[in-house]
DSSP file (Angstrom, degrees, kcal/mol; ACC not computed):
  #  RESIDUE AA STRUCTURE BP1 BP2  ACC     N-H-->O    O-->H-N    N-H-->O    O-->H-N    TCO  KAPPA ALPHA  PHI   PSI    X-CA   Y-CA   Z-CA
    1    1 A X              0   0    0      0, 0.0     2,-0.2     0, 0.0     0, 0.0   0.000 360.0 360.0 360.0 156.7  -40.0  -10.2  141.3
    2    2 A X        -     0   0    0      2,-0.2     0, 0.0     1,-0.1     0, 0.0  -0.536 360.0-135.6-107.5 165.6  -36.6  -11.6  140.7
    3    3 A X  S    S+     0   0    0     -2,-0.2     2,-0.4     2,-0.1    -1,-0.1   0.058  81.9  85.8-111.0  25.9  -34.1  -10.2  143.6
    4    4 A X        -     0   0    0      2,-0.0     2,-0.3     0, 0.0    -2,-0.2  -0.993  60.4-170.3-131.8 160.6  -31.2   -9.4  140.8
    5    5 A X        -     0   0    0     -2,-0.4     2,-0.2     2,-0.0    -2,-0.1  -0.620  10.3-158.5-113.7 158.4  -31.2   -6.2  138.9
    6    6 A X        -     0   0    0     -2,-0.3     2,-0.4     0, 0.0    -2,-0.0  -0.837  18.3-147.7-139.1 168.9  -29.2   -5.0  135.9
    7    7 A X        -     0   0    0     -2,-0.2     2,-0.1     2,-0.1    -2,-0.0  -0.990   7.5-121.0-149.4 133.5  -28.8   -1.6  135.2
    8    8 A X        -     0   0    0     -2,-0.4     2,-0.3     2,-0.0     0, 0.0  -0.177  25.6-180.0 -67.4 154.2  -28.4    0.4  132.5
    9    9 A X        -     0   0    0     -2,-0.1     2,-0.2     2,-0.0    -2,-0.1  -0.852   7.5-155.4-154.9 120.1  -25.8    2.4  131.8
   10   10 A X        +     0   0    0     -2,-0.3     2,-0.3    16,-0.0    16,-0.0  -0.637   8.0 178.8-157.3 126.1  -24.6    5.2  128.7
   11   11 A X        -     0   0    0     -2,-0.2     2,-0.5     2,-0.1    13,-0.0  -0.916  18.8-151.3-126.8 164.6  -21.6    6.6  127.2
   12   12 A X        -     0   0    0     -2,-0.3    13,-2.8     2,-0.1     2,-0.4  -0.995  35.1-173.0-114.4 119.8  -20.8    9.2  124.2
   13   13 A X  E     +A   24   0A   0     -2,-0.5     2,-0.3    11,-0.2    11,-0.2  -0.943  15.0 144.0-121.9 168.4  -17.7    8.2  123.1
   14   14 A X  E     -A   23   0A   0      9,-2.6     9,-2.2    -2,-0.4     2,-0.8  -0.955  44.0 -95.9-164.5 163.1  -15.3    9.6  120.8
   15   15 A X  E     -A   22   0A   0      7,-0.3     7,-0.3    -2,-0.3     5,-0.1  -0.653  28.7-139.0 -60.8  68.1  -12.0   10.2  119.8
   16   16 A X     >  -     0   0    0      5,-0.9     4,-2.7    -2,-0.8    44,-0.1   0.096   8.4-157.6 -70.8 143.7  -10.4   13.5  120.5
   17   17 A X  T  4 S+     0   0    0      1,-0.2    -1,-0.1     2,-0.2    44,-0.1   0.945  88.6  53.6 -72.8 -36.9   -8.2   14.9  117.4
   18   18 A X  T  4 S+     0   0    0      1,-0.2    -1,-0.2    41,-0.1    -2,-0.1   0.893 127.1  10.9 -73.9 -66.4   -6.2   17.0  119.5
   19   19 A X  T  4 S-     0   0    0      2,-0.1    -1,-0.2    40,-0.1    -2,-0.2   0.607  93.7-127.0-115.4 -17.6   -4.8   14.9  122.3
   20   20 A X     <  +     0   0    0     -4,-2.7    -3,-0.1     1,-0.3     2,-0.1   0.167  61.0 143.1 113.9 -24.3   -5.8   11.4  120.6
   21   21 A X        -     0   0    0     -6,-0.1    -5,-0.9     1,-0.0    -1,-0.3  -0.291  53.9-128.4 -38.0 106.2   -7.5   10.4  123.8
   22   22 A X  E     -A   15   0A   0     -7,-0.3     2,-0.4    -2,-0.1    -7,-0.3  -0.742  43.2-178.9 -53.8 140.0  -11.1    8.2  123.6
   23   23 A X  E     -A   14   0A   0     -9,-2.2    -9,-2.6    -2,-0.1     2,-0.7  -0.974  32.9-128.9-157.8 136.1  -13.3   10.2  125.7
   24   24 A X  E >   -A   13   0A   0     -2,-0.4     3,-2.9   -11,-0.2   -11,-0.2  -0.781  14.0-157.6 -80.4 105.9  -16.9   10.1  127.0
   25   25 A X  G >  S+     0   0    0    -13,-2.8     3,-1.0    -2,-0.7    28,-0.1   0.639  81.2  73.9 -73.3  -0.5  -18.0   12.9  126.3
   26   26 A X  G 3  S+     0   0    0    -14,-0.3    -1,-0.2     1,-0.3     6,-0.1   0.320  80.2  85.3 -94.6  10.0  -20.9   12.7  129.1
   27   27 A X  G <   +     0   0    0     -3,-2.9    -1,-0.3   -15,-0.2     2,-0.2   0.416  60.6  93.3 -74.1  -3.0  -18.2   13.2  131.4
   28   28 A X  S <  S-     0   0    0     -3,-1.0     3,-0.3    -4,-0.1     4,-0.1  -0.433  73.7-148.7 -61.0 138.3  -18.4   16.9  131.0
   29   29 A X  S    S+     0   0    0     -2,-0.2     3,-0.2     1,-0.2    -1,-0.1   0.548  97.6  58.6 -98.7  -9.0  -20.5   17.5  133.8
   30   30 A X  S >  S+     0   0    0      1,-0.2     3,-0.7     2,-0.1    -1,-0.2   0.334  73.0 107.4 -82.2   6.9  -21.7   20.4  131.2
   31   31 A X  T 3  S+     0   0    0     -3,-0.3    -1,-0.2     1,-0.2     4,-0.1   0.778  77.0  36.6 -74.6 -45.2  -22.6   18.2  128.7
   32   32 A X  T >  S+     0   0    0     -3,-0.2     3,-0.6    -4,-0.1     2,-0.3   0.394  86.1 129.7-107.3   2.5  -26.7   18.3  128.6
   33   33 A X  T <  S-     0   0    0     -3,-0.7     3,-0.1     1,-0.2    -3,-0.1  -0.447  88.6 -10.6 -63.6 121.9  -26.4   22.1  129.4
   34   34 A X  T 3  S+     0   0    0     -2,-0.3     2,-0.2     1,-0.2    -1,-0.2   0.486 105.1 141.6  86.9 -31.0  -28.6   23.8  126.9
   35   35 A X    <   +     0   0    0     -3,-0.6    -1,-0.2     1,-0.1    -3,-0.1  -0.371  28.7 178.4 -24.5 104.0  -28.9   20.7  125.1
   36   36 A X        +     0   0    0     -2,-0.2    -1,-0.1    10,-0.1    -2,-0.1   0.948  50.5  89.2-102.6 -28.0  -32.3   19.5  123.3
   37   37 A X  S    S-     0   0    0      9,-0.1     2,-0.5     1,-0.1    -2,-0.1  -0.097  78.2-106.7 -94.0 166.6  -31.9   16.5  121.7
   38   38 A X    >   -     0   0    0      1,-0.1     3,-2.4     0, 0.0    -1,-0.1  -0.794  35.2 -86.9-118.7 143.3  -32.5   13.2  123.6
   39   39 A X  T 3  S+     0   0    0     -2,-0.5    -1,-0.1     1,-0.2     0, 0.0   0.233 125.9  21.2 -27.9 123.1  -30.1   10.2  125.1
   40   40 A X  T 3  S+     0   0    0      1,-0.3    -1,-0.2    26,-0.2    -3,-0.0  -0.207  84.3 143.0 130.0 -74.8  -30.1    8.3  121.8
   41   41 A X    <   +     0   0    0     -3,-2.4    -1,-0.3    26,-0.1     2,-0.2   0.409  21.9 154.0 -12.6 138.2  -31.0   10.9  119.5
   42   42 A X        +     0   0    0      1,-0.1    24,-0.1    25,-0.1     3,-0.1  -0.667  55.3  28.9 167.7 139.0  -28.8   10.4  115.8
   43   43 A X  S    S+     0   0    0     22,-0.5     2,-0.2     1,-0.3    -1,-0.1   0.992  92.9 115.5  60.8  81.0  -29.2   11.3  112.2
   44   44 A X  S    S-     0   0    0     -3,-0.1    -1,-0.3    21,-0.1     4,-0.3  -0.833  80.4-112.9-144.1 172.3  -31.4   14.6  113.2
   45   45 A X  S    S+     0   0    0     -2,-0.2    -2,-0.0     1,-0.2     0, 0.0   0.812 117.6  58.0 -92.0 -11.9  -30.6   17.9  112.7
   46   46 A X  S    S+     0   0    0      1,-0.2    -1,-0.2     4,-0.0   -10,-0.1   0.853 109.8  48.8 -63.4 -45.5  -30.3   18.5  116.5
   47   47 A X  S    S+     0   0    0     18,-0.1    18,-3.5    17,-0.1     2,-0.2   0.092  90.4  93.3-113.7  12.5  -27.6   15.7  116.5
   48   48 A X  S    S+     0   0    0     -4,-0.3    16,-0.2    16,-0.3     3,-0.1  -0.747  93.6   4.6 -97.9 143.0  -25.5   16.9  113.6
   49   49 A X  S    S-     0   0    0     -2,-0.2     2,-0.5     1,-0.2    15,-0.2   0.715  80.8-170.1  25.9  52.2  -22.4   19.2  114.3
   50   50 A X  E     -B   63   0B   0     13,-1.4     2,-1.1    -3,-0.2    13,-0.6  -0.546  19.7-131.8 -27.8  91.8  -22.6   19.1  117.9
   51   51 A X  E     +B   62   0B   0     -2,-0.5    11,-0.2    11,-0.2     2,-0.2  -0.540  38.5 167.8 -94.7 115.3  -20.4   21.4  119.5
   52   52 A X  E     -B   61   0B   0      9,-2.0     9,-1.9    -2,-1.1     2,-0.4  -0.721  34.8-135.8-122.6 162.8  -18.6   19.6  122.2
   53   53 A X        -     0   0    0      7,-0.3     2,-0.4    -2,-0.2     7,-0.2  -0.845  32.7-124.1 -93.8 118.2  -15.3   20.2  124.7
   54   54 A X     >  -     0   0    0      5,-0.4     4,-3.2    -2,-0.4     5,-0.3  -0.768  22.2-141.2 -80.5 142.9  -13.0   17.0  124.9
   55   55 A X  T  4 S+     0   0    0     -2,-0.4    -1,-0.2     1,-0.2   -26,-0.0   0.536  95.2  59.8 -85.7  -7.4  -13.1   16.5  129.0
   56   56 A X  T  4 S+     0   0    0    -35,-0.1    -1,-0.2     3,-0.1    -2,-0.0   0.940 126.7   1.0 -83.8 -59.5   -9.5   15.5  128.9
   57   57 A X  T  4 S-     0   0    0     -3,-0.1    -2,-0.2     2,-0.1    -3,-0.1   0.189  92.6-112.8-126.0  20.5   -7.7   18.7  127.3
   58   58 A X     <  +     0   0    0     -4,-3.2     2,-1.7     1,-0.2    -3,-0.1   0.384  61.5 150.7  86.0 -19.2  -10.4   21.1  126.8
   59   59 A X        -     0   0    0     -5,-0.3    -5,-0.4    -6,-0.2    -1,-0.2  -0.296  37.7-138.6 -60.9  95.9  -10.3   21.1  122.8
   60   60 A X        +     0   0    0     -2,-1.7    -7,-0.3    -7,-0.2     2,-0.2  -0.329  30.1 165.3 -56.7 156.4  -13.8   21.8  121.0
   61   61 A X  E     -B   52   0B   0     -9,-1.9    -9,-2.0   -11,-0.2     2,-0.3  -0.744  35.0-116.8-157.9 158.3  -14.6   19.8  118.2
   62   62 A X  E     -B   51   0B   0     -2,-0.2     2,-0.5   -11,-0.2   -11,-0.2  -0.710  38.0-174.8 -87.1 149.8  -17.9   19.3  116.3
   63   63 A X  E     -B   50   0B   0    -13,-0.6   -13,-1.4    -2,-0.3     2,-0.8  -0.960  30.1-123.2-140.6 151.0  -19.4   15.8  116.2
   64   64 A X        -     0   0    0     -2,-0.5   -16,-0.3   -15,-0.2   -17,-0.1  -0.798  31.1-135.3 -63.6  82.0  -22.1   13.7  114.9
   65   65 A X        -     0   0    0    -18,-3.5   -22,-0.5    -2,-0.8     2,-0.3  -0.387  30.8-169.6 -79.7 133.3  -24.1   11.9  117.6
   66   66 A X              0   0    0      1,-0.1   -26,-0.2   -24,-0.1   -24,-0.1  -0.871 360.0 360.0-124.8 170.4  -24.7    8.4  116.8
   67   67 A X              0   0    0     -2,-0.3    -1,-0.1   -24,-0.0   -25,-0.1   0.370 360.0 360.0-121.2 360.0  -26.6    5.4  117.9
């Protein structure tokens, strides 16, 4: 076994309309509360109109989750 690693590593990002911001949206630390679908997940019915918080100013929006 080789003694260097890589590591995997995940965002949602998106734009928020409100404050303009790009934001990860898995920086909500509420984000997977409640949640079904899985890291990935896109063009399902789970992963259509997502209703999410932007973690910068608090504005819900719906999204699209994509891969």
């Amino acid at each position: 076994m080789t003694e260097h690693k890589a590591t995997w590593s995940i965002s949602l990002d998106t734009t928020c309309p409100k404050c303009g911001e790009c934001v990860d949206l898995l920086d909500d630390p509420d984000f997977w509360d409640g949640r079904s679908f899985e890291a990935g997940e896109n063009m399902t019915d789970r992963s259509r109109d997502v209703e999410v918080d932007c973690p910068k100013c608090g504005h819900e929006l719906e999204v699209d989750l994509e891969y």
